[in-house]
N, C-alpha and C positions, 0 to 999 in steps of 0.2 A: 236891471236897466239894459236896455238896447237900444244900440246907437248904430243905424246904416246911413253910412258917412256919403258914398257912391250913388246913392238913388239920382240925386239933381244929376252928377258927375256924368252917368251912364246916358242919362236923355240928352244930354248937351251933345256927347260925343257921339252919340247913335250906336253904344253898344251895350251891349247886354250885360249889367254890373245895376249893384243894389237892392237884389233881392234874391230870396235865397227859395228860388222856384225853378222847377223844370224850364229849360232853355236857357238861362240865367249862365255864368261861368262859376257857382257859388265860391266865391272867395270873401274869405271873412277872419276875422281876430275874436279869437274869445281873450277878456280882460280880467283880472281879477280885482273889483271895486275894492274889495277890504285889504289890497295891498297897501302900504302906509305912504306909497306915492302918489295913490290916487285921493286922499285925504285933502279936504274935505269933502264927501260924496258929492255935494251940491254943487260944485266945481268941476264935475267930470270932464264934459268938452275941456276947460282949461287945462287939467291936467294932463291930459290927455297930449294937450301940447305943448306946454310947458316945464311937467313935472315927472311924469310917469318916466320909471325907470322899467329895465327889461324884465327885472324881477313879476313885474306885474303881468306880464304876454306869460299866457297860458299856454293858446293852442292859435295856429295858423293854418289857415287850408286855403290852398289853393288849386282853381278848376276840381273843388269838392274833394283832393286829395288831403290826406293830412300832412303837413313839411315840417312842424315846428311842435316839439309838444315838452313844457316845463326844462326849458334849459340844453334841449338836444334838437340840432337839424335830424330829419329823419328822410329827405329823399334825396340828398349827395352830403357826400360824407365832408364834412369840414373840412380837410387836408384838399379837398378838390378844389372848394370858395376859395382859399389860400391864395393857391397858386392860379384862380383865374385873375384873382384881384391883383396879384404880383406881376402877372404880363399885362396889366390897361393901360 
């Protein structure tokens, strides 16, 4: 199942979000449906808002890079997020 959440988002705003094509910024969440948060399939959108825990976020890329993959940031190191969140 796929879900591009952004497509309306991107035309509203006039920028390039919602598909995952050249000129695009390709950012996107891969989800894992058979996580038992996303239960019952039929209910995706909802849980998605309501229920879905982190265990289910697979992979995250942003601007086509990968940042997030099964439980680890992978383009600044946790201890950085830390302390940027500690000065806001």
């Amino acid at each position: 199942m796929v879900m591009m959440a952004t497509t309306n988002g991107g035309k509203a705003l006039n920028l390039p979000l919602g598909r995952l094509s050249s000129g695009y910024r390709g950012d996107f969440v891969v989800i894992d449906l058979d996580d038992l948060s996303m239960q019952p399939r039929q209910n995706a959108a909802k849980n998605l808002v309501y229920s879905m825990m982190p265990s289910a976020i697979q992979l995250v890329y942003v601007e086509g890079k990968k940042v997030y993959e099964l439980g680890e940031l992978l383009a600044v190191p946790e201890s950085k997020v830390v302390e940027m969140v500690q000065h806001t």
